[in-house]
C-alpha positions as CSV (number, residue, x, y, z in Angstrom):
1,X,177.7,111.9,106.3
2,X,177.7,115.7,106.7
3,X,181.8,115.7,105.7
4,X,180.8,114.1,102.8
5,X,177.6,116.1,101.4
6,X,179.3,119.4,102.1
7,X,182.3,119.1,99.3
8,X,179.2,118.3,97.1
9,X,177.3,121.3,98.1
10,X,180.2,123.4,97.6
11,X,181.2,121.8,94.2
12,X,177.7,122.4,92.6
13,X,177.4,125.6,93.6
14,X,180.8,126.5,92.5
15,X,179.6,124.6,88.9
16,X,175.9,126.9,88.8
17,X,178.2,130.2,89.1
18,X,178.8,131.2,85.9
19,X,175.0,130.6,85.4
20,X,174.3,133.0,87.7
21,X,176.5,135.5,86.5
22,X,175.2,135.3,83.2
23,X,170.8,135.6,84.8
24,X,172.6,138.5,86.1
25,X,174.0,139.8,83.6
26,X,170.3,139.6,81.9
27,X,168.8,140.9,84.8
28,X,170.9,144.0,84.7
29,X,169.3,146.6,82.8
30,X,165.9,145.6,84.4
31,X,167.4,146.4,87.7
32,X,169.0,149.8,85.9
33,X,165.8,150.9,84.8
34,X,163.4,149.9,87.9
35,X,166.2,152.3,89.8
36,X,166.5,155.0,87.8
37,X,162.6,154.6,87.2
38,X,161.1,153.6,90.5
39,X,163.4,153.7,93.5
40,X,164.9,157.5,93.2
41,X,162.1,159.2,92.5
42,X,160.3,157.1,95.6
43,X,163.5,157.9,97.7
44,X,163.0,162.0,96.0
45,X,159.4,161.9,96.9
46,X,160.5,161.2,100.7
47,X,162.8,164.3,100.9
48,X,160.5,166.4,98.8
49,X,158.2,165.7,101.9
50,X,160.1,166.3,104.4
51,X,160.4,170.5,103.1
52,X,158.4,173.1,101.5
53,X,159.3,172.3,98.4
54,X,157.3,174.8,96.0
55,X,158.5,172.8,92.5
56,X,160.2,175.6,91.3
57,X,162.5,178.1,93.8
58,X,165.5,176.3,94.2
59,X,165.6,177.1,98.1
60,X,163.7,174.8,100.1
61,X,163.7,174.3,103.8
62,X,163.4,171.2,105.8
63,X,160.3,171.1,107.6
64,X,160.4,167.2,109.1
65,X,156.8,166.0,109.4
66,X,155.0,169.2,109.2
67,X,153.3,168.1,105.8
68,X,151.9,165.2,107.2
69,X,150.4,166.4,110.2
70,X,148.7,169.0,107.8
71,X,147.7,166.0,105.4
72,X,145.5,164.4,109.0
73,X,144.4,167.7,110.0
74,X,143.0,168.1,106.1
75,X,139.4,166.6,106.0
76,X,139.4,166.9,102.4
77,X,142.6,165.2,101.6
78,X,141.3,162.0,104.1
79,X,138.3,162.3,102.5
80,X,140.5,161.7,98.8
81,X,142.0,158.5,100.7
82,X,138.9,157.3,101.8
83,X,137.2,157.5,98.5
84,X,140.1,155.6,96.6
85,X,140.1,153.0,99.3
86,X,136.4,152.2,98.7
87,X,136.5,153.0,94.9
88,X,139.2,150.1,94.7
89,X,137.9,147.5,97.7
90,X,134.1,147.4,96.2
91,X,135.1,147.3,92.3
92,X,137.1,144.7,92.9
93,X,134.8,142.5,94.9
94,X,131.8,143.5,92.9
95,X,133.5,142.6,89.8
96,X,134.8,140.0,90.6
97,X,131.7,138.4,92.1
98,X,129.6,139.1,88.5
99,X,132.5,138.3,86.0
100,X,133.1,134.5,87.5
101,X,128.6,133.8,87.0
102,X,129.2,136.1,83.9
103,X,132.5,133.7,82.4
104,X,130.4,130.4,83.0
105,X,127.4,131.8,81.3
106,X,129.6,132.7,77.9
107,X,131.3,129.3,78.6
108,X,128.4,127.4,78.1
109,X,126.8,126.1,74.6
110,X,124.3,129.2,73.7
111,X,123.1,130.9,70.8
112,X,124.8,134.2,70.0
113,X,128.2,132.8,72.3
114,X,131.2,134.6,70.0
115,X,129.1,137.9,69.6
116,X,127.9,138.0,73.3
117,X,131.9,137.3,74.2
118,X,133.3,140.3,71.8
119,X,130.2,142.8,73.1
120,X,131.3,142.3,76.8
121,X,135.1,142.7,76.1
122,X,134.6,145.5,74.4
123,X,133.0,147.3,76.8
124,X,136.4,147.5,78.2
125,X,137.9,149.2,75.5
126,X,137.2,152.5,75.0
127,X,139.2,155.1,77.3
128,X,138.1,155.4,80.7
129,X,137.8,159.6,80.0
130,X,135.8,158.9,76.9
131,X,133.0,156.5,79.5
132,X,132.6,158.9,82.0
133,X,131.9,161.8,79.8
134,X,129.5,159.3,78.3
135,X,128.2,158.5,81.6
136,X,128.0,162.3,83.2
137,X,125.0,162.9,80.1
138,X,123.7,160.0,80.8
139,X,123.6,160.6,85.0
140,X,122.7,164.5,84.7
141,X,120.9,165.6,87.4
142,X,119.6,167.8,85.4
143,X,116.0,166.7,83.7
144,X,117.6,166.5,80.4
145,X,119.7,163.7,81.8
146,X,118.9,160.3,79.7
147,X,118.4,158.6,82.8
148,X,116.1,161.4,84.4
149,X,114.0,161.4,81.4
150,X,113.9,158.2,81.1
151,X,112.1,158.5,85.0
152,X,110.1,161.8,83.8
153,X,108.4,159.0,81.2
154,X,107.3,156.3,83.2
155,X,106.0,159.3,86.0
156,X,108.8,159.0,88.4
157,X,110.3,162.0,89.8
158,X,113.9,162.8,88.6
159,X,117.4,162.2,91.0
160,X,120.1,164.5,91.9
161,X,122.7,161.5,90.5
162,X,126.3,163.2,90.5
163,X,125.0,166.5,93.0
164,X,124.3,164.2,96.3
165,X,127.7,162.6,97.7
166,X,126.2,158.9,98.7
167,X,124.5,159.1,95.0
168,X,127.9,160.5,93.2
169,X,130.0,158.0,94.6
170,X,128.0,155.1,93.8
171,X,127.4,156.1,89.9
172,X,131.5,156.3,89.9
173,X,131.4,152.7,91.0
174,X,128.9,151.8,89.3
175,X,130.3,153.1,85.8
176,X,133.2,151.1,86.9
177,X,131.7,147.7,87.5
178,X,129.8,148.1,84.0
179,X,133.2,148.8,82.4
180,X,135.3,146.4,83.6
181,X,133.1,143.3,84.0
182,X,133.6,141.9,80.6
183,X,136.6,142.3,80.5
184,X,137.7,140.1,84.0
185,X,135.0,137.9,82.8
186,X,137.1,137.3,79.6
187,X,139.9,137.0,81.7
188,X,138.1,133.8,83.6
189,X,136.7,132.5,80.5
190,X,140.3,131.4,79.5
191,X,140.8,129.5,83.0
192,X,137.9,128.3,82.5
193,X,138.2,127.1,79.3
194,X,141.9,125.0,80.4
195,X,139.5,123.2,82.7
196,X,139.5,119.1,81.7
197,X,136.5,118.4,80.7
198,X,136.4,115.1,82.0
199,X,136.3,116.3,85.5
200,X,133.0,117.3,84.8
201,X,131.6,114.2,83.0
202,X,133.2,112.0,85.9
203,X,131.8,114.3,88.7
204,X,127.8,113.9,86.5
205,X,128.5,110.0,86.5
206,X,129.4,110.8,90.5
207,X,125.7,112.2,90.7
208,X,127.4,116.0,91.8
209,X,124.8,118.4,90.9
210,X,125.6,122.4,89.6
211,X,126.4,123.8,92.6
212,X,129.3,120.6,93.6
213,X,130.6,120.8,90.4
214,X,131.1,124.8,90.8
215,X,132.7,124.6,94.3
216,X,134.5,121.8,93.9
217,X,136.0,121.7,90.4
218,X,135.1,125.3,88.5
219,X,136.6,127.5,91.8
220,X,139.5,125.4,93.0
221,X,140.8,125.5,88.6
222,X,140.1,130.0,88.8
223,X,141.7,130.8,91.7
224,X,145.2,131.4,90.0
225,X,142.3,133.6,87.8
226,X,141.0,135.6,90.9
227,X,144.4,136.0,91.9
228,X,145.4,137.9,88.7
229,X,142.2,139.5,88.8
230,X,141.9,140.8,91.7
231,X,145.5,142.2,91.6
232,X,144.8,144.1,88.3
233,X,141.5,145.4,90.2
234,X,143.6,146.6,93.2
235,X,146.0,148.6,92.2
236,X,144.1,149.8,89.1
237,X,141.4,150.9,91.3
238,X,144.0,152.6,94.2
239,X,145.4,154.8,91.5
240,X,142.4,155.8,89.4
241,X,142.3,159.3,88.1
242,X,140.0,159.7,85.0
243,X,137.0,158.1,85.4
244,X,135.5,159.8,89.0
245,X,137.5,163.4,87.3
246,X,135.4,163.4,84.2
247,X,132.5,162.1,85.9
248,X,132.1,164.0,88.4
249,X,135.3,166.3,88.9
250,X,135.2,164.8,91.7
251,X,132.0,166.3,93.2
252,X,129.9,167.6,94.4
253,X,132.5,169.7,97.3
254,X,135.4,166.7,97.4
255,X,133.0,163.4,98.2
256,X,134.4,161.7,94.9
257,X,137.9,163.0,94.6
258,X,140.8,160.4,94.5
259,X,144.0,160.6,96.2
260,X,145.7,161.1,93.0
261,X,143.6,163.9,92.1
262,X,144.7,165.3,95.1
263,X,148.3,165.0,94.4
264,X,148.0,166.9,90.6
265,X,145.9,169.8,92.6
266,X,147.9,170.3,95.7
267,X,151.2,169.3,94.3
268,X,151.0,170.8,90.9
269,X,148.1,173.3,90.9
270,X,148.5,175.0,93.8
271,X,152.3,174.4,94.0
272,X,152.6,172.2,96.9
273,X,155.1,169.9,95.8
274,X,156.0,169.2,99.6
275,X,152.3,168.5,100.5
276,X,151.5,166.3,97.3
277,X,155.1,164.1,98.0
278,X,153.4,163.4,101.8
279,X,150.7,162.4,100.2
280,X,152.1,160.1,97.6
281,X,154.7,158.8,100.1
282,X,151.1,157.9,102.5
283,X,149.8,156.7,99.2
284,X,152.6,154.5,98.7
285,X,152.9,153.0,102.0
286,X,148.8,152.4,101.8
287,X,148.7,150.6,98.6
288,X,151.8,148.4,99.9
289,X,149.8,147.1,102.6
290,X,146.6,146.9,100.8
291,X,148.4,144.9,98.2
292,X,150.4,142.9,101.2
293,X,146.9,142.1,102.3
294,X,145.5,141.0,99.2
295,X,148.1,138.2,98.4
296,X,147.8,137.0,101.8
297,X,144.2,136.2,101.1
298,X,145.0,134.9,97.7
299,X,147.3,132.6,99.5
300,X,145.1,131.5,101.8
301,X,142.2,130.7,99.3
302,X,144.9,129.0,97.2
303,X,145.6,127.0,100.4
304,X,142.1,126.4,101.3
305,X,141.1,124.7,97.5
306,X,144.1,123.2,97.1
């Protein structure tokens, strides 16, 4: 049996080669241009970290891990990691846990649906710059703040918002989740609106109430949704730049600074280019296995609805 199924095996693959010369061929330039593009200046960020690289003598000398051990011995610069970390992890569960309730809510029949769908997408739209310079009049600490003098009228005492850390890190999530919400809730609304409806009518006839109906039809139909989602979320969120910078510059001291804020001011600014490639290689290698441990929980959650 085996004598006669490999000629066959070797006779259709011999027949699909010319196929796959020709994806190939098609696949060529992409593989060009992610090269040129991605892999050697990854590979040139490696050696640049590996010496004391300035970004502009041409003499360099090789250092080995020297910039690393300076990048853990930095509070400041694990203080940058730590922020982007929990900038990207609570944006993206926050967001995603109010666009999914958000999606169902525009989904249903209600008055004012198209213009309540267009207002929350748009939210989205503006640049993220233009919000948080929106956002830093608007969370002054000052007393002519909106928000303080909004407190000064109904007799409450006004807040330090972007001059306490805890306080300036939470108005640069915050700022975030109000930003982005629509927009991931659009995003749902067209899973949910591929959804059969008669699922739903057979599951009413079945007696399933609201919350059946959401776990067992609505959530298993948006998980190829939250998969997408929460991927944009991710690695937008690990490489975030403009919103904490023109909220708070990422003050007060370094509480809301991001990692690639860092990078620009160590690696440009002060002409680091050794110590900024460390930190993008350390970036690199973080965001791989954050992202490595996202899909394995997508995968899991596709597994467990099924």
């Amino acid at each position: 049996m085996k004598a006669q199924l490999m000629p066959h095996r070797h006779h259709t693959r011999a027949a699909n080669l010319p196929d796959n010369l020709s994806a190939l061929w098609f696949l060529l330039p992409i593989i060009i241009v992610f090269g040129v593009l991605t892999l050697i200046p990854l590979i040139q960020t490696f050696f640049y970290s590996l010496t004391d690289y300035d970004g502009y003598s041409p003499n360099l000398s090789f250092i080995g891990l020297q910039n690393y051990v300076t990048i853990f011995q930095d509070p400041s610069l694990l203080q940058a990691l730590g922020f982007t970390l929990l900038y990207a992890v609570s944006t993206t569960l926050i967001i995603t846990m109010l666009a999914i309730p958000l999606a169902i809510t525009l989904n249903s029949a209600m008055w004012g649906r198209g213009f309540a769908r267009s207002l929350f997408f748009f939210l989205g739209v503006p640049s993220q710059a233009i919000i948080g310079l929106v956002w830093k009049f608007i969370f002054s600490p000052l007393d002519t703040g909106v928000l303080n003098k909004f407190l000064a009228g109904i007799g409450l005492p006004s807040v330090q918002w972007l001059a306490q850390d805890n306080t300036a890190k939470m108005c640069v999530i915050i700022v975030a989740v109000w930003m982005q919400v629509g927009w991931h809730a659009t995003l749902y609304l067209a899973y949910l609106q591929i959804i059969p409806a008669d699922l739903y009518e057979q599951s009413m006839v079945d007696g399933a109430n609201g919350m059946e109906r959401f776990m067992h039809i609505t959530l298993p139909q948006l998980v190829p949704g939250i998969a997408v989602s929460m991927f944009l979320l991710m690695t937008g969120g690990l490489k975030i730049y403009d919103l904490p910078y023109t909220l708070t510059s990422g003050g007060p001291g370094t509480s809301t600074n991001t990692i690639t804020q860092a990078i620009i001011l160590r690696g440009i600014a002060q002409s680091k280019y050794g110590l900024g490639s460390a930190l993008a290689t350390l970036f690199t290698i973080a965001c791989i296995l954050v992202i490595v441990l996202q899909m394995k929980a997508t995968n899991s959650l596709e597994k467990r609805f099924a």
